[in-house]
C-alpha positions as CSV (number, residue, x, y, z in Angstrom):
1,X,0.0,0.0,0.0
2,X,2.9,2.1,1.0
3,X,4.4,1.7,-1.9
4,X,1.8,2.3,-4.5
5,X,1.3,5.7,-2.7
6,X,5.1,6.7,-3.3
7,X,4.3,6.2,-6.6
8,X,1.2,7.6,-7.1
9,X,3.2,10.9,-5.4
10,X,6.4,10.1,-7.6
11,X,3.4,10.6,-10.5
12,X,2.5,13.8,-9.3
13,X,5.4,15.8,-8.2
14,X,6.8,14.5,-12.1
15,X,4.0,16.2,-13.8
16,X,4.0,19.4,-12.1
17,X,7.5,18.9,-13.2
18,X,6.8,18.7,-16.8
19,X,4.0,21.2,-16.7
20,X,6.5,24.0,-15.3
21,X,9.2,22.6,-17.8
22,X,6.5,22.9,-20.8
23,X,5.7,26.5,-19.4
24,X,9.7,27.7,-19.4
25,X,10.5,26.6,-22.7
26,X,6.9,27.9,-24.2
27,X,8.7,31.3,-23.0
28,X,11.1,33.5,-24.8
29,X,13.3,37.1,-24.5
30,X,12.9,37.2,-28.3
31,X,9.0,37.6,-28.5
32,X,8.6,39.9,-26.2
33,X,11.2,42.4,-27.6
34,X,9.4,45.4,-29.2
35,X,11.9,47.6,-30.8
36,X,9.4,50.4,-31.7
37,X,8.9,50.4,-27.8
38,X,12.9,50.4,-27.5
39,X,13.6,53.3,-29.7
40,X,11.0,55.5,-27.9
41,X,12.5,54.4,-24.5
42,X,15.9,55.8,-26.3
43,X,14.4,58.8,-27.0
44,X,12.9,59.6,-24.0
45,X,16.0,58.8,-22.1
46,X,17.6,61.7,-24.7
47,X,15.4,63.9,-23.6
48,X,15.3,63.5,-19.9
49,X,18.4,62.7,-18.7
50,X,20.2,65.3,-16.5
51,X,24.1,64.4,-17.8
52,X,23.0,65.0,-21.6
53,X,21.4,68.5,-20.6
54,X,25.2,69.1,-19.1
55,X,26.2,68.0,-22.4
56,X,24.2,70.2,-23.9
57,X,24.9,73.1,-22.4
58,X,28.6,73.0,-22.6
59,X,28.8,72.8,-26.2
60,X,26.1,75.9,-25.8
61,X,28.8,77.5,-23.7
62,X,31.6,76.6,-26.0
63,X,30.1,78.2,-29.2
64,X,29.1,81.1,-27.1
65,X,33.1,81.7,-26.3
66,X,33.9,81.0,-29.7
67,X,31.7,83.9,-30.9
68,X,33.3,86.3,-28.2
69,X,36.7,85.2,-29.6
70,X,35.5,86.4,-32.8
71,X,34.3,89.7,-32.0
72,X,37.2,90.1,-29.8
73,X,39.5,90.7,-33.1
74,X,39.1,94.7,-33.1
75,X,41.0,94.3,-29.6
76,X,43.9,95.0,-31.2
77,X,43.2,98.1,-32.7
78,X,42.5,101.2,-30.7
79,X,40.5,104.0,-32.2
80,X,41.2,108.0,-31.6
81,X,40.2,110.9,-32.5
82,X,40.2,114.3,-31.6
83,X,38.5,117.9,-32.0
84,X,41.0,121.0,-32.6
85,X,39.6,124.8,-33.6
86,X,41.1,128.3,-33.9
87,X,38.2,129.7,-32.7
88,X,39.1,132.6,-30.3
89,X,36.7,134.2,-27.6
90,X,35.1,137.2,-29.2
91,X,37.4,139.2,-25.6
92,X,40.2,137.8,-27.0
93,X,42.2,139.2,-30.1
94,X,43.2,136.8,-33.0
95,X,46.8,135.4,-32.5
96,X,47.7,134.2,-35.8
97,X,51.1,132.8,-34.4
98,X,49.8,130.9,-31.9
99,X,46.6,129.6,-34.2
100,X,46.9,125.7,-34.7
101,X,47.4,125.4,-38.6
102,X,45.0,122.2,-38.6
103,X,41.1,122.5,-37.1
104,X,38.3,120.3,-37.4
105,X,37.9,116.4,-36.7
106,X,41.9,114.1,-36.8
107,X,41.3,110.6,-36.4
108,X,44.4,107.8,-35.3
109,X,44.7,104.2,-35.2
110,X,47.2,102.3,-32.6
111,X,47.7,98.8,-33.0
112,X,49.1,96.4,-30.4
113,X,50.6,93.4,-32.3
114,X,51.4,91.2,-29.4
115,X,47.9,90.9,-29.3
116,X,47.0,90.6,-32.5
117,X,49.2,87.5,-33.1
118,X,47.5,85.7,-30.2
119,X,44.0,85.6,-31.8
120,X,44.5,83.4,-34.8
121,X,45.2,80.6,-31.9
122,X,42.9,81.5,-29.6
123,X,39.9,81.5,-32.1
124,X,41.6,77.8,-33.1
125,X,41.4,76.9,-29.4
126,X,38.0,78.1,-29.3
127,X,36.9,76.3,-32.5
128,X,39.4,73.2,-30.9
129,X,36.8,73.5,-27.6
130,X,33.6,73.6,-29.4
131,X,34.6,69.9,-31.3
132,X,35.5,68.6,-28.1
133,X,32.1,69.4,-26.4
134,X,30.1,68.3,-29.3
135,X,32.4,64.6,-29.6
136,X,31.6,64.3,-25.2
137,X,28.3,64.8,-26.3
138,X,28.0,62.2,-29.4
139,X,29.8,59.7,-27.4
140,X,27.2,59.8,-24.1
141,X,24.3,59.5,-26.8
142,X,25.7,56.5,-28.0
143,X,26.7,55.0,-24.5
144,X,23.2,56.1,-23.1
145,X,21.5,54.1,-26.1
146,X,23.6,51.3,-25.6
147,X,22.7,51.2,-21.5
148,X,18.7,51.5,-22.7
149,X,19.2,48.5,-25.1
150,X,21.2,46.4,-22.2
151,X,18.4,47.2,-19.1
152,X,15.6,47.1,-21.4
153,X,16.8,43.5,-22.6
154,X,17.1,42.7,-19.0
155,X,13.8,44.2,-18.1
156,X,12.6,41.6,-20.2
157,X,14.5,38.5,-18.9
158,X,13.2,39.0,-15.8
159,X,9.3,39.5,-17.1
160,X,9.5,36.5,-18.8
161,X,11.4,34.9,-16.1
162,X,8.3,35.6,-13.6
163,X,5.6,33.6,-15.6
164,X,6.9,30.5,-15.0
165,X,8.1,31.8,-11.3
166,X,4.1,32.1,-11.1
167,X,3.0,29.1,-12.4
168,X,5.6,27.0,-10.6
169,X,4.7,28.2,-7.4
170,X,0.7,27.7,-8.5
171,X,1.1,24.4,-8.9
172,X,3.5,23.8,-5.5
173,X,0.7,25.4,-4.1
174,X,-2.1,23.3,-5.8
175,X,-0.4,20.2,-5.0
176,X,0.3,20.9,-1.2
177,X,-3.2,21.5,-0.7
178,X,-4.6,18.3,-2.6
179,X,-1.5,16.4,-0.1
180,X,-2.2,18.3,2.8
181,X,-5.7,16.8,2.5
182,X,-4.4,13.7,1.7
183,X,-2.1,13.5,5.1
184,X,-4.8,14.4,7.1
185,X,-6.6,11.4,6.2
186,X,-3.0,9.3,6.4
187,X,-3.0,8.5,3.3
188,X,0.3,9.5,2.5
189,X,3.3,9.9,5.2
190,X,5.0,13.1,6.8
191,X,7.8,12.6,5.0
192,X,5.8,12.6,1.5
193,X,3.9,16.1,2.9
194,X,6.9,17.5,4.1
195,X,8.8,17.2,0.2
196,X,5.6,18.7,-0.7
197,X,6.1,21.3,1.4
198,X,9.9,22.1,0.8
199,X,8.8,22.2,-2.6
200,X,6.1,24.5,-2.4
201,X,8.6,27.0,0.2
202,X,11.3,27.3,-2.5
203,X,8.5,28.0,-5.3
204,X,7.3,30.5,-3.4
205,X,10.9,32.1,-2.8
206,X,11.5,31.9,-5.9
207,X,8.5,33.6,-7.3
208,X,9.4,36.7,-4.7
209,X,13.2,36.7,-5.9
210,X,11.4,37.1,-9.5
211,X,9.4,40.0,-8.8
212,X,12.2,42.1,-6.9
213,X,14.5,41.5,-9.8
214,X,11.7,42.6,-12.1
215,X,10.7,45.5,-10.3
216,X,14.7,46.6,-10.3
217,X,15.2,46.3,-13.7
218,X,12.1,48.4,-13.7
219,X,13.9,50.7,-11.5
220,X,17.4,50.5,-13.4
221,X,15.6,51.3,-17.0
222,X,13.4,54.2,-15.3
223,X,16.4,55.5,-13.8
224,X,17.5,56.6,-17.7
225,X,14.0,57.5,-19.0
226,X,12.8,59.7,-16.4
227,X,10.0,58.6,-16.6
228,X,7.6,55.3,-15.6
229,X,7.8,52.6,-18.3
230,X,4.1,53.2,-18.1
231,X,3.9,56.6,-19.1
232,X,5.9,55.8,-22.1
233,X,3.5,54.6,-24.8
């Protein structure tokens, strides 16, 4: 008798085996990848993120001192001029020898070419600063689309992974209660339960470890968006 009910439990913890087995292989990372969904995740993440705005800005910044180089190229040259009359008071005679032979508007120009040198370089290291800004800015788009792609893809693993988390634990549970029932009427030992049980404790765990590494991924993808994955359509 004994022995006809290991089997008959043998039996049943082999095909809530199979059924879980059947479950995990019906499930795939590859279906469940939508890259329309992915490439709006990328964008939003070019939009949102803080660092990019820094990136932004400094090649803002850059172009903005590269103009101000460029104006800067009439600092150099100084500009004069100055106003010169013979006009005497109407109280005070007309001295032709002391008269100033030119009157009217005289203009000068001084030039300071230690300083003119300079800004051929300065408006290349202006130019140089502006390219550099721009290339830190074109490489974090591509690593930030790259970091999307890899927590996005892991996002998924761990959806996929909680299905048959579910379902294994579903059926742990399913069979403990049909045993549980079935030990309290002694037809099966405590030893038989109590596999039953262990079983139905690690399904369980499992099916908790599944959603916390679901709900961080969550996190870890949301952390580059901005935004909930649900407000992302």
């Amino acid at each position: 008798m004994k022995f006809k009910k290991s089997v008959l439990l043998s039996l049943v913890l082999m095909l809530a085996l199979i059924s879980s087995t059947k479950t995990i292989a019906q499930e795939s990372v590859l279906s469940e990848v939508s890259y329309l969904y992915l490439n709006k995740l990328i964008a939003t993440a070019k939009e949102n993120h803080p660092r990019l705005k820094v990136f932004s800005s400094q090649v803002s910044a850059a172009k903005h001192d590269l103009s101000g180089v460029k104006a800067s190229w009439l600092e150099p040259f100084s500009f004069q001029y100055v106003t010169r009359s013979n006009d005497q008071p109407n109280t005070t005679p007309a001295n032709i020898t002391t008269a100033d032979v030119l009157s009217g508007y005289q203009f000068g120009v001084a030039i300071n070419p230690g300083s003119l040198l300079q800004k051929p370089s300065q408006v290349k290291k202006a130019r140089d600063q502006v390219r550099i800004a721009e290339l830190n800015q074109e490489e974090y788009n591509l690593t930030l689309e790259a970091e999307v792609k890899r927590r996005y893809f892991i996002y998924l693993q761990y959806k996929t992974a909680l299905l048959p988390a579910t379902n294994a634990y579903l059926d742990a549970e399913s069979n403990l209660k049909a045993l549980r029932l079935k030990y309290q009427r002694s037809e099966i030992t405590f030893e038989a339960y109590n596999a039953v049980s262990s079983a139905f404790n690690q399904a369980a765990q499992a099916r908790i470890q599944a959603e916390v590494n679901l709900l961080t991924a969550k996190s870890d993808l949301e952390e580059l968006t901005v935004r909930k994955l649900e407000e992302i359509k």
